[in-house]
N, C-alpha and C positions, 0 to 999 in steps of 0.2 A: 482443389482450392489453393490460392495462393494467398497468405497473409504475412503480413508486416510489425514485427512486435517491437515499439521503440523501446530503449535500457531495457532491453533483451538479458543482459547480464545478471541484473536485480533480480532477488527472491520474484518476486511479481509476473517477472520478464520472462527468467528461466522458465519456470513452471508452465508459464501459457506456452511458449517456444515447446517443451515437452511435449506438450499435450498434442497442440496441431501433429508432432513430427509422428509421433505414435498414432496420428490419425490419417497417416499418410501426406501429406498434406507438403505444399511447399512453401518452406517458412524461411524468410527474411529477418536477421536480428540485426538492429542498429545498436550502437549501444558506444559511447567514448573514454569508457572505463577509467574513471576521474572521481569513482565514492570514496576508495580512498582516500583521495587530494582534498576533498572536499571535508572529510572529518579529522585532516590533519592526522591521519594511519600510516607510518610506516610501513605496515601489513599488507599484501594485497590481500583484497575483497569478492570483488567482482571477476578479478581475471579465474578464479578456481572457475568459478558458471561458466566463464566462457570460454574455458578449456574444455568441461565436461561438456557442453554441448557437440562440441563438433564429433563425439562420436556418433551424431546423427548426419549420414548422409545427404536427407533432405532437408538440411537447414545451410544456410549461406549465414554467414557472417561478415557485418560491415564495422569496422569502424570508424565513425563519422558521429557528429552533432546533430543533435536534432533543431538547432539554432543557424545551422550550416544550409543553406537551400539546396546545392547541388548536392551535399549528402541526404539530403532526405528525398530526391527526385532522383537517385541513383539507387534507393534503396527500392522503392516506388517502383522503377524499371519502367516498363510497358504497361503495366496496371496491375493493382490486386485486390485481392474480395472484401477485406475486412486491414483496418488497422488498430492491435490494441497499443493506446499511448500510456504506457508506465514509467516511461522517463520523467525522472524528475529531480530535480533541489529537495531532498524528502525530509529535513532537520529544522524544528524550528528555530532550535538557538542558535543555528548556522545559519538560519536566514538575519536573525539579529545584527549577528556578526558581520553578513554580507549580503545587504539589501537587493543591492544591484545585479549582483550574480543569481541571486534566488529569482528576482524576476525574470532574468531573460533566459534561464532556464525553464522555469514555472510555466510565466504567462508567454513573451514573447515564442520559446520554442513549438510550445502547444498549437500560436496561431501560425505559426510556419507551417506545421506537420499539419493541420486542418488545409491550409490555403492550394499547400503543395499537391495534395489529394484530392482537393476540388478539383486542381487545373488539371492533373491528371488519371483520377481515377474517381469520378463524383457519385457513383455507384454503389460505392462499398464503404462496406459499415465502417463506422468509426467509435472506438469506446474509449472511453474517460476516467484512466484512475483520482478520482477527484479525495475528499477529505471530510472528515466531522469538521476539522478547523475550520470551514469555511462559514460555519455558524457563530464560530467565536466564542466570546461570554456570554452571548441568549442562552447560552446552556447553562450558566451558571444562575440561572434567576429562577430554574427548575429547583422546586421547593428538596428540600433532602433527609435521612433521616440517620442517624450516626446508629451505629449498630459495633459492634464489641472488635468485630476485625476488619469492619467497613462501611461506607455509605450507600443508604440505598435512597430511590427514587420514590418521593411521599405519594403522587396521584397519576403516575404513569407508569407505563410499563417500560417504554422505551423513548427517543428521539424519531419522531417522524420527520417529513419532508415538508410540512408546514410551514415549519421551525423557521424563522425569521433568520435571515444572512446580514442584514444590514440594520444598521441602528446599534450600532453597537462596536467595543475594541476589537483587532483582532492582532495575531501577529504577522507580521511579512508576510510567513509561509501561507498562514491563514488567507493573503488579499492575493498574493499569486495565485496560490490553485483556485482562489474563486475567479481570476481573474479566465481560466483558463476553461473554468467550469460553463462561465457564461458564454464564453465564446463558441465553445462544443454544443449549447443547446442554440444557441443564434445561427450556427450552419446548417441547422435541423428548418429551425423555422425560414429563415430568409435564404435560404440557396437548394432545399429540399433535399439534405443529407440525411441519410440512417444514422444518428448519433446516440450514444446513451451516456451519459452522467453515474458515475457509482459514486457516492460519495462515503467512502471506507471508513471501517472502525480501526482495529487494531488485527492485520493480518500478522501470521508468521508461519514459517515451517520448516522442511529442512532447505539445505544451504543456504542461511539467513545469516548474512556476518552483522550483528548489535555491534552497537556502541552506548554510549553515555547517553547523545544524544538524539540517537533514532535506536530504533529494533531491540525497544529494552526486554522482550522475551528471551531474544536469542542473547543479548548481556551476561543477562542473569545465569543462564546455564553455562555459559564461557567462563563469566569470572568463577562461578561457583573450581569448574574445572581447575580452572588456575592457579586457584587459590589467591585471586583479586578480590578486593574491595570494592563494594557499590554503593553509591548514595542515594537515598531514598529523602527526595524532595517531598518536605512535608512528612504528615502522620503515617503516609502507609495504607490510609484505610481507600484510597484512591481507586478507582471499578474502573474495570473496561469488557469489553464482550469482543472475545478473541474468535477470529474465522481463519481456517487452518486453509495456506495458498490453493490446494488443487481444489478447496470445494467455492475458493473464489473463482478461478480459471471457470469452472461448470456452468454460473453462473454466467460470465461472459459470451461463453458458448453458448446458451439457452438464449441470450439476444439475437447474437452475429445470426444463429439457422431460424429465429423466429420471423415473425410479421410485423413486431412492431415497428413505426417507423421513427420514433426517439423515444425516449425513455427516463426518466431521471429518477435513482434509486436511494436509500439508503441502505447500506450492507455490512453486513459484521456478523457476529455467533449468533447475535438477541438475549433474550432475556437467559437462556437455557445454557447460555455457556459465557459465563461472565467470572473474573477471578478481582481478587483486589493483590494490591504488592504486599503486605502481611501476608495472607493467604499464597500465592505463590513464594515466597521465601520458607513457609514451612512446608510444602512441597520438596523445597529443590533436593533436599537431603534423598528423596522417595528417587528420585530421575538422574541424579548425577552420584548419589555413593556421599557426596562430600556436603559438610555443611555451608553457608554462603556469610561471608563476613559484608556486616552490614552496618552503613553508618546513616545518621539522618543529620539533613541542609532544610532552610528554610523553604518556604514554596518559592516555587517557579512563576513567574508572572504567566498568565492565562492559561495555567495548568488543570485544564479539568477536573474536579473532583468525583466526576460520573462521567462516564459516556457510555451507555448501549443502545445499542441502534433499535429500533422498530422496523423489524423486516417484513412485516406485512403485506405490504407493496407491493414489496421484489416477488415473495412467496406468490404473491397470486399474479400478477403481472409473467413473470416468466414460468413458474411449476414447478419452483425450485426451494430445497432447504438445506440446511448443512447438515453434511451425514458424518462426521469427523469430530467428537468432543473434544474438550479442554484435555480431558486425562490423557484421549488416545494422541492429540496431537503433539503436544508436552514431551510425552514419550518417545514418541517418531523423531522431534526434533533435538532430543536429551542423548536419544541412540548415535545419529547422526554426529552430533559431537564429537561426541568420545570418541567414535571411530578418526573422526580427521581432527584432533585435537595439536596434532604436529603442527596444522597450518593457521594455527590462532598463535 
């Protein structure tokens, strides 16, 4: 098998990169190692993954854009079986910040790496790290019930796939990945590609570098580390349903070796593994030793106050469930810290 993982580098990237390599497999990472730049970090991020990686043999690494046509037809080579596309603009309030560059990473790069695969490899699978954003504020019209360290959902259990994308605000990031979401099922129907749609909750796991405004899991365990301060926009009582990265990769994988021939999922923990920020700050003292200094800022414009996804779909569509809880992942990712806490 030979497959193609774009921002190969990212939590996301790494991990699927892992998995193919330890499955033998011969894996291609693209990846233009710019998350840094992009969150205004001094710090490198992404270059540790794409160090660690290369103690696998059968992985090649490129650095190139995925907005770049001849790097993404160089990484493509001769042809390969599957591409997963994780590269991306992944901050909303950097997309605020920076419309234009969100998109043509977002949407523009997406249809590059779709186009480029058509012309030379229209065979193989293609999957989509797509977004809850892409729903927007219809999520916010989901009736709620305030609860002592969080909000819960009054007559659902989750977010399905229903779920209305337009009619509604969203932000940048929100219009780019849908922009990129519609075009991954449009190769499906009008050019008769294997494509799948996942449109993600809140992943994390190890080697995840947070910031402020993306990967507030992995944040929260750093500053805790560091002895940083975090702001907690809003009450706190905020829900999400966390999927720890490799039992996202499994998921992937149960597409790329199935029959279907496209697919559009929701995916996240579900209802069984959901935390709120109150609830993980009294945690973080259990995972890191240290307590987490915490301050609160008003909301965030289109900041969800619930998101859990309705895996129901994915579950029976692919055969798949997440075997990895909040505590056990938390853990795994709390561990990982500490150990390389030099490179924070």
């Amino acid at each position: 098998m030979r497959i193609l993982i774009t921002g190969g580098a990212g939590l996301i990237g790494s991990h699927c990169a892992e998995f193919y390599a330890r499955k033998k497999a011969k894996v291609i990472v693209l990846d233009n190692l710019m998350r840094s730049e992009l969150f205004k970090s001094k710090k490198q991020s992404v270059e540790y993954n794409w160090n660690y990686l290369a103690k696998y043999k059968n992985i090649t690494r490129i650095k190139g854009d995925v907005r770049n046509e001849q790097d993404v037809k160089k990484a493509i080579g001769t042809g390969v079986d599957a591409v997963i596309h994780t590269a991306g603009q992944p901050g909303v309030p950097s997309s605020v910040r920076m419309p234009r560059e969100d998109f043509s990473i977002n949407a523009y790069g997406t249809l590059n790496v779709l186009e480029c695969l058509r012309k030379k490899s229209p065979k193989a699978a293609f999957v989509y790290c797509s977004t809850n954003k892409v729903y927007g504020e219809n999520v916010d019209k989901i009736l709620l019930k305030k609860l002592k360290t969080r909000y819960i959902y009054k007559n659902i259990k989750g977010v399905d796939e229903t779920t209305l994308t337009d009619l509604t605000g969203h932000t940048p990031y929100g219009v780019s990945k849908l922009v990129g979401d519609l075009y991954t099922q449009e190769y499906a129907h009008i050019y008769g590609m294997k494509t799948a749609v996942f449109r993600m909750s809140c992943i994390y796991g190890q080697r995840q570098f947070g910031f402020e405004d993306q990967g507030w899991v992995a944040w929260y365990i750093i500053a805790s580390l560091l002895g940083k301060q975090v702001t907690i926009f809003g009450d706190g009582k905020q829900v999400r349903d966390l999927l720890y990265a490799e039992d996202l990769v499994r998921a992937y994988d149960c597409f790329i070796q199935g029959k279907q021939s496209h697919a559009l999922v929701n995916i996240g923990g579900g209802g069984k593994n959901t935390i709120s920020l109150l609830e993980f700050v009294s945690k973080i003292k259990n995972i890191t030793g240290k307590e987490l200094k915490v301050k609160f800022a008003d909301w965030r414009p289109s900041d969800q106050k619930v998101y859990i996804s309705d895996i129901s779909k994915v579950k029976k569509m692919l055969g798949w469930q997440p075997e990895i809880s909040v505590e056990q992942g938390l853990l795994k990712l709390g561990q990982w810290v500490k150990q390389n806490i030099k490179i924070f």
